[in-house]
N, C-alpha and C positions, 0 to 999 in steps of 0.2 A: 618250764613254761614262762614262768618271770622273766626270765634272761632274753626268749625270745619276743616277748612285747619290749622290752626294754630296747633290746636292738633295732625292730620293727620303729618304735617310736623316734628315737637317735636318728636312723635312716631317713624318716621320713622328714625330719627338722634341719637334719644336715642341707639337704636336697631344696626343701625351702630358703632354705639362707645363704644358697649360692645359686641360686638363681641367675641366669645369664646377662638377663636386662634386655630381653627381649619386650619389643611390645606391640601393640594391635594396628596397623596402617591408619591415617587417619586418624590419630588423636596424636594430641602433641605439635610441637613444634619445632624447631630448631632455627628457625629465622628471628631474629632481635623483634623487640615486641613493637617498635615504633612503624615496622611494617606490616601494613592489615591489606595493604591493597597493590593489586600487580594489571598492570596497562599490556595487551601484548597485540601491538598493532599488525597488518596481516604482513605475515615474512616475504624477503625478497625471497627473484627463484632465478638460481642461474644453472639451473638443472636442463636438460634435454627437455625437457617435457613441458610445455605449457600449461600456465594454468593451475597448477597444483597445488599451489602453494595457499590458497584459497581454504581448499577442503584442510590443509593440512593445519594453519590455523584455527580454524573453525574446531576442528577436533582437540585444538590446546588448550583451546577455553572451554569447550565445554567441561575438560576433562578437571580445570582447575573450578569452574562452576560447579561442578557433584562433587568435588571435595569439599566444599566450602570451607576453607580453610582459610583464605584469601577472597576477597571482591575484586572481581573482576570489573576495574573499571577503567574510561576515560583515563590517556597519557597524564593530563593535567592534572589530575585527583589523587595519581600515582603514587604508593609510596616502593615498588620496585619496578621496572621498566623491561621486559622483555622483550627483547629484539632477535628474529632468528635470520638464516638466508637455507632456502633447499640447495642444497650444493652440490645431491647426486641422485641420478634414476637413473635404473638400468633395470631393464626387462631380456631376460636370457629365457632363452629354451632349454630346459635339462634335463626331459624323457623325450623320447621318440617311440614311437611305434612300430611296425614290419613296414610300413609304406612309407617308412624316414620321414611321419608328417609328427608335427611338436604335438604331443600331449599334455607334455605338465610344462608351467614356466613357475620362474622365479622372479618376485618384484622386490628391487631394491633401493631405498632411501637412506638421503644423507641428510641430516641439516647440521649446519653450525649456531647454536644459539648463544647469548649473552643477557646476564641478568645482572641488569646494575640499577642500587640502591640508590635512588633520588633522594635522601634524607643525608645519608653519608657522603653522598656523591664517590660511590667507589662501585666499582667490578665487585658482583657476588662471586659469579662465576663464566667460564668463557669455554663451549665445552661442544665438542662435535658427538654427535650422533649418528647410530647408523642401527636399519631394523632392516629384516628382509619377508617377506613371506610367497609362499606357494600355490598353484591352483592348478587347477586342471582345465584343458582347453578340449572341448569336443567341437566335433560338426558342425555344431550349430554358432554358427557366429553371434548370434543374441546371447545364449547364454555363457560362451566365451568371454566375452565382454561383460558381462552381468559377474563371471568369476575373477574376471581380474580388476572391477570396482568392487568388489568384495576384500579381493587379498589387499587392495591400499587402502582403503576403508581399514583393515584390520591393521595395516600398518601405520596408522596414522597413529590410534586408538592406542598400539605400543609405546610410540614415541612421544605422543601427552602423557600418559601413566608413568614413561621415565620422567618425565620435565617435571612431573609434579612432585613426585619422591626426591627426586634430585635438588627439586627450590626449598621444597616445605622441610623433611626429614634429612636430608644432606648424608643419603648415604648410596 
C-alpha cells in the first residue's frame, strides 16, 4: 500500500512540475510595458460592401474595451496605433431548397490590419484576416436580413477577439 501512495504522490508532483505554461485569456501580457494604450481609428473599406467598416471597428474597440488590458484611446495619447483596411465581403448561397431558392448563405470578411508602436516607432505586426460565418435565409425578408446582421455582427465579434489575442498575448 506504501509503494502505491508513494507512486500516487511522485505522479501527482511529476505532473505539477511539468506543467505546460498554459494560462487563463486575459491576464498577462506580452506587449512591452511602455505600451498601456492603442488608438484604432475607423478602418478603411475597399470591400464590395459599403459601409461596414464602421460596425466592424466599433466591434474592435469594444472588444479591446472588455479586455481592458489596453485604453482605448485618442491617436495622440497612443502609445500603439492600429490601423486596418476591410479588404474582402463576399455573401455566397451554399443550401438550396426543392424550389432552387437560397436557404442558407455564407458571409465572408477580410481585413488587413497594422499595429505599430508609436514609442518604438516600429511595425508590431502587419497581418491579414479572414472569418466567415453562416445563416439561414427564410421567406421573410425582415428576418432574412435580421439573420444576416446577425452572422456579421458575429463575424465582426470573431475578428476583434483575434486582434485582441493577437496585440495583447501574440499567439
Amino acid at each position: 500500500m506504501k509503494f502505491l501512495c508513494d507512486a500516487l504522490y511522485f505522479l501527482i508532483v511529476a505532473l505539477l512540475l511539468s506543467s505546460c505554461g498554459y494560462h487563463l485569456s486575459g491576464y498577462g501580457s506580452a506587449l512591452p510595458p511602455h505600451i498601456r494604450a492603442i488608438a484604432i481609428p475607423v478602418f478603411k473599406n475597399s470591400s464590395s460592401e459599403p459601409n461596414i467598416q464602421r460596425d466592424a471597428t466599433d466591434a474592435i474597440r469594444r472588444a479591446f474595451i472588455s479586455d481592458g488590458r489596453l485604453k482605448v484611446a485618442d491617436t495622440r495619447e497612443a502609445d500603439l496605433l492600429m490601423r486596418g483596411t476591410l479588404t474582402d465581403y463576399q455573401l455566397r448561397a451554399v443550401a438550396f431548397n426543392s424550389a432552387d431558392s437560397a436557404e442558407e448563405y455564407v458571409v465572408r470578411l477580410g481585413i488587413q490590419v497594422e499595429a505599430y508602436d508609436r514609442i518604438k516607432k516600429k511595425i508590431i505586426f502587419n497581418q491579414k484576416f479572414t472569418t466567415q460565418w453562416d445563416f439561414r435565409s427564410t421567406s421573410s425578408l425582415v428576418n432574412s436580413d435580421s439573420a444576416k446582421h446577425t452572422a456579421l455582427k458575429e463575424a465582426y465579434s470573431d475578428l476583434a477577439d483575434r486582434l485582441v489575442s493577437i496585440t495583447i498575448e501574440r499567439f
